[in-house]
N, C-alpha and C positions, 0 to 999 in steps of 0.2 A: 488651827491652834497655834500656838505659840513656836510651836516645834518649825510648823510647816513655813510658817513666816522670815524664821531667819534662813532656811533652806531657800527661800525666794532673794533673799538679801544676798545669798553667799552666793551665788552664778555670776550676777554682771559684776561683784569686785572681782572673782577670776578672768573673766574676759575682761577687764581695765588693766588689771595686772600682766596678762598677757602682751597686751599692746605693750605695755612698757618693762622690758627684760631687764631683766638684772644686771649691775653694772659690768659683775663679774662676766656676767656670759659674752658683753659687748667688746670687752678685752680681750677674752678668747677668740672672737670672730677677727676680732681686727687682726690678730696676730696670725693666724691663720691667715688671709691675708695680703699680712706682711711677707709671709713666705713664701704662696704661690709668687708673689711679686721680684720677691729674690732670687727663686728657681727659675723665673721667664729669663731675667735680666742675667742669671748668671748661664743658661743654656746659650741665650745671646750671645755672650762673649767668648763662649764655647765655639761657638758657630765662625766667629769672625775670625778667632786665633787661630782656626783650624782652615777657613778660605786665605789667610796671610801665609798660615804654613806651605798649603798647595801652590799657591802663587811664586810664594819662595821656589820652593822647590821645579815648579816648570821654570822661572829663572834659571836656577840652578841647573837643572838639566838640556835646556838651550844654549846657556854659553859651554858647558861640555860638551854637547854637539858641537857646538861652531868650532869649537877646541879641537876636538878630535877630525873634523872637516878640514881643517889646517893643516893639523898633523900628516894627515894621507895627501893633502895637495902639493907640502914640502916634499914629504919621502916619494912620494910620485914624480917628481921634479928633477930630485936626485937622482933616480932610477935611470930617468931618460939620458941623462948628460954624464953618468958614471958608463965609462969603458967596460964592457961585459965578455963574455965570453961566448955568452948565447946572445947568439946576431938579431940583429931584426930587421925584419923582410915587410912592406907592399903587400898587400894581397894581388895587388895585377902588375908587381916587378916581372920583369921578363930575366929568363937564365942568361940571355945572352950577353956571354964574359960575365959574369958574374963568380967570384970565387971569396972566399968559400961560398959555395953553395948551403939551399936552406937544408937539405938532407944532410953535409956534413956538418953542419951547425949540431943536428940533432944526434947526430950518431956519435961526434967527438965530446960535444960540449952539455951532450943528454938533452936538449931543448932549444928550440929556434919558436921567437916569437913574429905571428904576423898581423901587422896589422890594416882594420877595415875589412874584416873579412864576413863580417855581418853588417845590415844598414835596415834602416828603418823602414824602407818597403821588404825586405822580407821579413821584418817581425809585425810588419803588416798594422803599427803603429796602433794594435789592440791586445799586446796578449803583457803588457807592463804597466800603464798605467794604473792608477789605482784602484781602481772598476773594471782594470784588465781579467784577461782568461787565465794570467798566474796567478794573481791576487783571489778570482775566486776560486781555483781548485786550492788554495791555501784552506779560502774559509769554508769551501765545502768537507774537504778533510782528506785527500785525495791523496796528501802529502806525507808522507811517513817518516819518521824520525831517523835520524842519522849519524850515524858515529863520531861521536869526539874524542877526547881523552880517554886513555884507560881502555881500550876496546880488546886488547891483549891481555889482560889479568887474567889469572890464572885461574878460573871460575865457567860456570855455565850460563853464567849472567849476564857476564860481563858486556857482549854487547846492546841486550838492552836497559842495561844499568847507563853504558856509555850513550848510547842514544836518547835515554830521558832527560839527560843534563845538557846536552849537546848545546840545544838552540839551535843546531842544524834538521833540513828536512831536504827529502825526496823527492823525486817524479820522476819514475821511469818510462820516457814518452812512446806512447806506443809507435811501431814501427809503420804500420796502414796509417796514419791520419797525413791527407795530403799535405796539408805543411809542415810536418816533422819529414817529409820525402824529399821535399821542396831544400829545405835546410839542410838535410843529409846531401843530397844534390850537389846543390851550389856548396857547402864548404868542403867537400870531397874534389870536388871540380878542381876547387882555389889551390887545394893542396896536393893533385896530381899535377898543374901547370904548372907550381914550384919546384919540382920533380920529386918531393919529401913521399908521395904514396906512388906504389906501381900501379898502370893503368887497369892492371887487369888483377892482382895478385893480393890485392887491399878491397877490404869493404866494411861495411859500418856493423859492428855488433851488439851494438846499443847505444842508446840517449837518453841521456837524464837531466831533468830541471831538478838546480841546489837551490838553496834560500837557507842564509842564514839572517837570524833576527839580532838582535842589540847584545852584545856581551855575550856573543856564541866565541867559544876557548878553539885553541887551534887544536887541529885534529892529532891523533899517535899518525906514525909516521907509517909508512904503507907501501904498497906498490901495486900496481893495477890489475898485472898481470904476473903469471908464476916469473920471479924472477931469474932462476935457474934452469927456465927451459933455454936449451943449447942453441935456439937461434937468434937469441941474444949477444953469440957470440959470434957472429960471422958479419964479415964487414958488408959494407956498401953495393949495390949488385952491379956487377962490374959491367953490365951491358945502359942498364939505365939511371945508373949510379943514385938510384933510389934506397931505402931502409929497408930491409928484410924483413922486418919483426915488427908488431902492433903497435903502435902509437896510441898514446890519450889529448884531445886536443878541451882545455878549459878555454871558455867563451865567455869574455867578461859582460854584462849587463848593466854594470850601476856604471851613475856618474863620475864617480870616483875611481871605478876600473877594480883589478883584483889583483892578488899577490897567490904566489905558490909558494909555500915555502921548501926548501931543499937540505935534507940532512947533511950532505956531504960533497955541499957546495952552496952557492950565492941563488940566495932568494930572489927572485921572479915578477915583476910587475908588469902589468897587460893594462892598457886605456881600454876605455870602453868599447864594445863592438868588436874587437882583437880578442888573438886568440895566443897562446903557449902550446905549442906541441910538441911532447913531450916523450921520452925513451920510455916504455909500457916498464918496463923495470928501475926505472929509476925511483930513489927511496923521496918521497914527498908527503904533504900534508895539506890542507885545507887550512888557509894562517884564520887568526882570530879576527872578529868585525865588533869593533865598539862601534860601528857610525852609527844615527839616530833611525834611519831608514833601513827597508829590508834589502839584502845584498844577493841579487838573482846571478846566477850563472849556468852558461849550457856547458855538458860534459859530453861529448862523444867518444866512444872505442873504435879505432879501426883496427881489425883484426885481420894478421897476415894467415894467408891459403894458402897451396901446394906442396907437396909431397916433402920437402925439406923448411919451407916455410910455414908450417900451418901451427895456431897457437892462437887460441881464442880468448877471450877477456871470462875469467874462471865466475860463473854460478852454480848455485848449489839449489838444494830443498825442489817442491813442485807444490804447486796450486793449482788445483784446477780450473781457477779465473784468473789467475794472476802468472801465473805459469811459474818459471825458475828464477831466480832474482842474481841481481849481480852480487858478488860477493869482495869482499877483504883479505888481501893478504899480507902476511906478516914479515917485514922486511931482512934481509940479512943482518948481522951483526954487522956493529960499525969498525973499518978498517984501522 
């Protein structure tokens, strides 16, 4: 019928019509579009402003390295050619005729640095490089955080408040591993032939790997060991005209060497491989490290024994796998 016939007519004008969309709808499409097209092109510039920025900035942060590598090469410089009061000794100077000696260096002046006292066969020319055995107990995690600033506030937090900011970390090296014996060895050795430790009366009661990283702050001020224990107060031993009392000997590692700072006298600078050994009571700190690279250093205690000299390097707490750790203590008031 009539009816069914335009129902036949009215299908393929819908499918003609379909093929050709309406003008509006094609303005809509394009604009659409135009937008993903604008979002590509502006995520783009997104992307480049923000590789310019990076690029900037490693700029930026390479000549402040090289900046501050200058810095420490100057004041390192200076260090060496300014008149001191804490001498510096050779690792294989001989005493003979020698005055002052390296113990009265350390006993009058709280510190005698030596240097050459470590070298690259005994660090065995594996445990620093990048891929070294510091670097990985760094990134296996081995390394425990370390006091900076602030470690004294009057709080029960304080020091591991002070050790999350630090940028400083630990390694307490164990006492059995044949190259921590090796090393305890030889720089014990270096510093009984200077006559700074007694042959029999001195020995090692701990070693610790530091690492500080980029913009680690200088540490509060400290002492090693109790500094009001009384044999701190007794001169020179009048038979081997060696130190009575505990020493701490810092061991510098980085290229650029290390610094001790000293409250209550002239800060400290040691080339690399060299060491400062230094009066177990004397008031010192851990100076800050902007360099770009990480800043290794070995720390030994040598703790005096017998009946008038005994005074060990103070820890506290217990772990049953970690045992008792070295501890902090808080310096006297300043004079």
């Amino acid at each position: 019928g009539k009816g069914g016939h335009n129902a036949c007519r009215s299908e393929p004008m819908r499918r003609r019509q379909s093929r050709h969309p309406h003008p509006a709808h094609q303005h809509d499409a394009g604009g659409a579009e135009e937008e993903r097209n604008l979002a590509d092109r502006s995520a783009l510039a997104s992307l480049a402003a923000a590789a310019a920025r990076s690029g900037e900035r490693e700029v930026t942060e390479r000549r402040a390295a090289d900046r501050e590598r200058q810095r420490l090469c100057r004041a390192a410089k200076k260090a060496r050619r300014t008149p001191s009061k804490v001498l510096r000794f050779a690792a294989d100077a001989s005493l003979d005729g020698l005055v002052p000696t390296p113990a009265a260096s350390v006993h009058h002046a709280k510190a005698a640095v030596v240097t050459g006292i470590v070298n690259d066969d005994l660090l065995e020319k594996r445990h620093l490089p990048r891929g070294g055995i510091f670097h990985r107990w760094n990134r296996e995690g081995k390394l425990e955080g370390l006091f900076g600033d602030g470690v004294f506030d009057d709080d029960d937090d304080a020091y591991v408040r002070s050790a999350s900011a630090s940028k400083r970390f630990s390694y307490e090296l164990p006492a059995n591993d044949p190259w921590v014996k090796r090393l305890v060895e030889h720089v014990g050795g270096r510093l009984r032939d200077l006559g700074i430790l007694h042959p029999e009366r001195h020995y090692c009661g701990g070693a610790g790997l530091l690492l500080s990283k980029q913009h680690a702050p200088r540490q509060s001020w400290h002492t090693d060991y109790k500094w009001s224990h009384r044999v701190f107060e007794r001169g020179l031993d009048p038979q081997k005209r060696c130190v009575p009392y505990p020493v701490s000997v810092l061991i510098a590692l980085h290229e650029e060497g290390a610094w001790l700072r000293v409250r209550d006298g002239e800060d400290i600078f040691v080339d690399r491989y060299g060491a400062v050994v230094f009066r177990g009571d004397l008031t010192h700190a851990g100076a800050e490290w902007n360099g770009a690279s990480y800043n290794w250093r070995i720390h030994l205690y040598f703790d005096s024994i017998g009946r008038e000299w005994a005074c060990t390097v103070p820890r506290k707490g217990f772990e049953a796998r970690e045992g008792r750790y070295i501890t902090v203590i808080k310096p006297p008031d300043p004079e």
